[in-house]
C-alpha positions as protocol buffer text, in pm:
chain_id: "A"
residue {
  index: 1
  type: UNK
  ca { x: 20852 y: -10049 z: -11008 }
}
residue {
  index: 2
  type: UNK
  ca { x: 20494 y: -10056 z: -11015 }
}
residue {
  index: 3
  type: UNK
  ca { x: 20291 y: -10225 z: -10771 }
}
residue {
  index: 4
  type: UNK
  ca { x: 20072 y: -10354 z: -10997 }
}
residue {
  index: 5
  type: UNK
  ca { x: 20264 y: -10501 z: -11249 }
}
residue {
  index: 6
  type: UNK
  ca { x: 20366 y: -10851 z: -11219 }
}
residue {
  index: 7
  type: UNK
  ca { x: 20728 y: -10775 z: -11223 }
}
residue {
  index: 8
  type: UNK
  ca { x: 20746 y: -10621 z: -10882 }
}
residue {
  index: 9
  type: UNK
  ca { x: 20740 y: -10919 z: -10652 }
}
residue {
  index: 10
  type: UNK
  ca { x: 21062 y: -11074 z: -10886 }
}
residue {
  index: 11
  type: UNK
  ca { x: 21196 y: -10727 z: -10853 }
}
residue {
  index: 12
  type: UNK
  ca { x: 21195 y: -10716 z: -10426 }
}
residue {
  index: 13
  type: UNK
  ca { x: 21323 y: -11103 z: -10438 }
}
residue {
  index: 14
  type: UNK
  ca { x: 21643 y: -10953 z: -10647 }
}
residue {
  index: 15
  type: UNK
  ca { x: 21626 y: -10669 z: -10383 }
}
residue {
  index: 16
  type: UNK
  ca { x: 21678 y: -10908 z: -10126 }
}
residue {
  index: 17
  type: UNK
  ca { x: 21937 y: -11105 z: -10300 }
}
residue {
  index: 18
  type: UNK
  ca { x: 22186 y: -10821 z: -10350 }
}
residue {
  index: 19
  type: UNK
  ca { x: 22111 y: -10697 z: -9980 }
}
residue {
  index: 20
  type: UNK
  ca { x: 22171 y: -11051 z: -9856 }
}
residue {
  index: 21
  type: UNK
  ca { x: 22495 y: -11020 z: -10020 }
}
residue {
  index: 22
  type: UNK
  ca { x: 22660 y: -10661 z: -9873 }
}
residue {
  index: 23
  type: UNK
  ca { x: 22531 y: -10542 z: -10190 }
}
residue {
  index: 24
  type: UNK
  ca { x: 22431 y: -10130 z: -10170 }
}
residue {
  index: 25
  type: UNK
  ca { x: 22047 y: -10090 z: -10278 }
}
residue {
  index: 26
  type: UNK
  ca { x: 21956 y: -9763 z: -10470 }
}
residue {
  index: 27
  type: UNK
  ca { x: 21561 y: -9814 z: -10577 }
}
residue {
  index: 28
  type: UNK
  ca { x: 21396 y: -9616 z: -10852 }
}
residue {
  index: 29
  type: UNK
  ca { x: 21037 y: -9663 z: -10867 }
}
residue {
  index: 30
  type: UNK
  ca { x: 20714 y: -9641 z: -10729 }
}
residue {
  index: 31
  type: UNK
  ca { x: 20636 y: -9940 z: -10549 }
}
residue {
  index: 32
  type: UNK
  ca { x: 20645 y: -9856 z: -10160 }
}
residue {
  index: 33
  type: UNK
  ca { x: 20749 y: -10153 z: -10071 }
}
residue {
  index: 34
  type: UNK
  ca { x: 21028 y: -10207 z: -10326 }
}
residue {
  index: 35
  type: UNK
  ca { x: 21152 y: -9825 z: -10226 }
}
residue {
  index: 36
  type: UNK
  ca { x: 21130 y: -9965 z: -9839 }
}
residue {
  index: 37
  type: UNK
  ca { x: 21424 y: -10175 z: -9923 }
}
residue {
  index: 38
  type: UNK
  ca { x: 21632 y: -9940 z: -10048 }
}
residue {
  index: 39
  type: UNK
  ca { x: 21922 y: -9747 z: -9865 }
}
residue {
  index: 40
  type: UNK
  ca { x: 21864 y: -9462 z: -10092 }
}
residue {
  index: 41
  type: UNK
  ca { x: 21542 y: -9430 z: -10334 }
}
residue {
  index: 42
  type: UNK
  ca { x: 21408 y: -9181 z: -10667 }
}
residue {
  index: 43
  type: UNK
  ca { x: 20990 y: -9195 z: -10616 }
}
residue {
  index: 44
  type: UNK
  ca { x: 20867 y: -9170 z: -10949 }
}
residue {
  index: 45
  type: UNK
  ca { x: 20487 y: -9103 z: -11077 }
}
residue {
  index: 46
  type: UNK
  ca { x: 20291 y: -9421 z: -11033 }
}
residue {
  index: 47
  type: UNK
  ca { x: 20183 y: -9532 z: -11368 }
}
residue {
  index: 48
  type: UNK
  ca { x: 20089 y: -9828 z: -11579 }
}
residue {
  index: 49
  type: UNK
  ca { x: 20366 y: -10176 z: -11569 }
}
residue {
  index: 50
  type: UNK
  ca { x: 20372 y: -10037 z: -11986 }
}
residue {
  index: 51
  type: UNK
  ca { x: 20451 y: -9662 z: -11899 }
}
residue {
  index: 52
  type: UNK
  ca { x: 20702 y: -9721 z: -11567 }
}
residue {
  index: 53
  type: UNK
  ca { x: 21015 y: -9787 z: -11766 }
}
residue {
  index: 54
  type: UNK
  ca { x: 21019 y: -9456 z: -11990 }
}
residue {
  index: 55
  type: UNK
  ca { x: 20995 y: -9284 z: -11658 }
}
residue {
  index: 56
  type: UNK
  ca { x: 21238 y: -9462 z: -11546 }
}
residue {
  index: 57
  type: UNK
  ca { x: 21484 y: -9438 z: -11753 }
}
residue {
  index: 58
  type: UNK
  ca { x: 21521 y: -9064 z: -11733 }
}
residue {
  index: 59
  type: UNK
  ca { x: 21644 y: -9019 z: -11336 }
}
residue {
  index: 60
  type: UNK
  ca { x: 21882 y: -9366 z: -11405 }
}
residue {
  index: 61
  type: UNK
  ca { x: 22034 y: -9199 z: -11679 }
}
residue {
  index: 62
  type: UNK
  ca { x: 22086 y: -8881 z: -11502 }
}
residue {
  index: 63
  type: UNK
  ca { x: 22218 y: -9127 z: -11227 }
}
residue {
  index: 64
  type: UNK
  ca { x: 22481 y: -9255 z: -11444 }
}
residue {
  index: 65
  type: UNK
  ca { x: 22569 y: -8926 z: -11599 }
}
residue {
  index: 66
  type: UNK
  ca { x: 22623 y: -8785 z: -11186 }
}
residue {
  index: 67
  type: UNK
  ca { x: 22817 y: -9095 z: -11104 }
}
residue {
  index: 68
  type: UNK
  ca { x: 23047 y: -9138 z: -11372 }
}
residue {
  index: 69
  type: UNK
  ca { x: 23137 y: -8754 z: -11338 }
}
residue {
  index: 70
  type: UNK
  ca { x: 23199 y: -8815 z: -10996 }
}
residue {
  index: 71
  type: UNK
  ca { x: 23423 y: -9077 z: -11054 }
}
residue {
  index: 72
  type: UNK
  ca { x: 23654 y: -8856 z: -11302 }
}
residue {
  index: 73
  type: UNK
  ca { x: 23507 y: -9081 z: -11604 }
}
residue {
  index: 74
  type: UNK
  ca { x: 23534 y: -8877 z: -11949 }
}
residue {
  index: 75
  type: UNK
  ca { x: 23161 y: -8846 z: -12009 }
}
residue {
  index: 76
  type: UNK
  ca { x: 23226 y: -8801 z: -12382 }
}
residue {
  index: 77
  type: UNK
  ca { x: 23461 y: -9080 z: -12454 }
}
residue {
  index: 78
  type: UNK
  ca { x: 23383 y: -9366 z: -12276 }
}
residue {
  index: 79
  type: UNK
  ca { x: 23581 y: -9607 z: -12265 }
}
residue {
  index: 80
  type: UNK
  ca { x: 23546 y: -9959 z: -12515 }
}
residue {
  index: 81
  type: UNK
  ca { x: 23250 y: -9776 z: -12728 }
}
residue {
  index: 82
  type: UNK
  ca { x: 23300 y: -9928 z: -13027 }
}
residue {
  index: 83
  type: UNK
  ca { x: 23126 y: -9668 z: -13329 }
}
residue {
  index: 84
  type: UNK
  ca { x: 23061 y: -9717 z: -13678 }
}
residue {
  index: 85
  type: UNK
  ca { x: 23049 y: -9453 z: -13916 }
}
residue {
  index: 86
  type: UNK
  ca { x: 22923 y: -9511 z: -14283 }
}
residue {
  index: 87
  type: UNK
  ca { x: 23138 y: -9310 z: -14496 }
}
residue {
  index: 88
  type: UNK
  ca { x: 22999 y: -9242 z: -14874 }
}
């Protein structure tokens, strides 16, 4: 999250929603007070509102990747992807 973008004062109000609910808060960003929030947080580089979600998307799919594993989830055949293949 990016304290400049526009996005990051929605982004706390959700915050607060899921914490109002019991709801565990894990915060990936760079916004300090979005990360405040947070029982747990991954600091990224600040950057522009434009550049935020490539970084971001790199430690939340490492994230998943940790969690699932964790959780005895076959990483390689998840379950209900549905594939296509084009056979010729």
């Amino acid at each position: 999250i990016n304290s400049v973008g526009t996005v990051s004062e929605k982004v706390r109000a959700n915050l607060e929603q899921v914490k109002a609910r019991g709801g565990r808060v894990i915060v990936v960003g760079s916004d300090e007070e979005s990360l405040a929030l947070g029982e747990e947080s991954i600091r990224i580089p600040a950057t522009s509102e434009w550049v935020s979600p490539l970084l971001n998307v790199v430690p939340l799919q490492l994230f998943a990747y940790e969690v699932a594993r964790l959780k005895g989830c076959d990483i390689d055949k998840p379950r209900n992807l549905a594939k296509s293949v084009t056979v010729e």
